[in-house]
N, C-alpha and C positions, 0 to 999 in steps of 0.2 A: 510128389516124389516118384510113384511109380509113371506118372505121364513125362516125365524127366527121361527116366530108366530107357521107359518104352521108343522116346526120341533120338536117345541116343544108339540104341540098339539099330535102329531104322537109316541112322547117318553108317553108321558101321557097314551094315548089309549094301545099301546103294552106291557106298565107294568100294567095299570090293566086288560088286557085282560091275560097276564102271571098268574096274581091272581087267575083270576077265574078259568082259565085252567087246573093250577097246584094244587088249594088247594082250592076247593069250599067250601069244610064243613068249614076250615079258616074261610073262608068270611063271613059265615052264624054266626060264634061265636062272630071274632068282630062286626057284626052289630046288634048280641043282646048285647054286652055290651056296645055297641053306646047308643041302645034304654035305656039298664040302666040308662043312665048317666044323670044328671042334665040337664034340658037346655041352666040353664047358661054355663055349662063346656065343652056344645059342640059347643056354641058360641065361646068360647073363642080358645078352640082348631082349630074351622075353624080360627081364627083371626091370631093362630101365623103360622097357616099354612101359611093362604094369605101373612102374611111379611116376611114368611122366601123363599117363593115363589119369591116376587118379588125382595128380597136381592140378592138373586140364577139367576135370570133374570139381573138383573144389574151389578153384578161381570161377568156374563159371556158377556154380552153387552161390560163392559169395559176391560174385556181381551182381546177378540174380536179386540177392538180398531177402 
């Protein structure tokens, strides 16, 4: 479980560390159209990240087996 954790943490860092590498001015545009955005709509955008995060964790848990 925790060398699960520790994998997943590590696919995280290397694609956004790809982001910044390969396409910084990218970054810098969606995070001013981040700052545009509603606060509700970036709540809620964190929300379906967070379940489609954890859907993503649990189908692969249960492929896993």
């Amino acid at each position: 479980m925790v060398g699960t954790l520790l994998m997943a943490l590590g696919l995280v860092l290397c694609l956004e560390g790809l982001v910044m590498a390969l396409a910084p001015s990218r970054l810098e545009d969606l995070l001013e159209t981040l700052r545009a955005m509603p606060i509700e709509a970036r709540r809620l955008l964190g929300l379906i990240a967070v379940v489609a995060g954890a859907a993503l964790f649990t189908l692969a848990h249960l492929l896993a087996g």
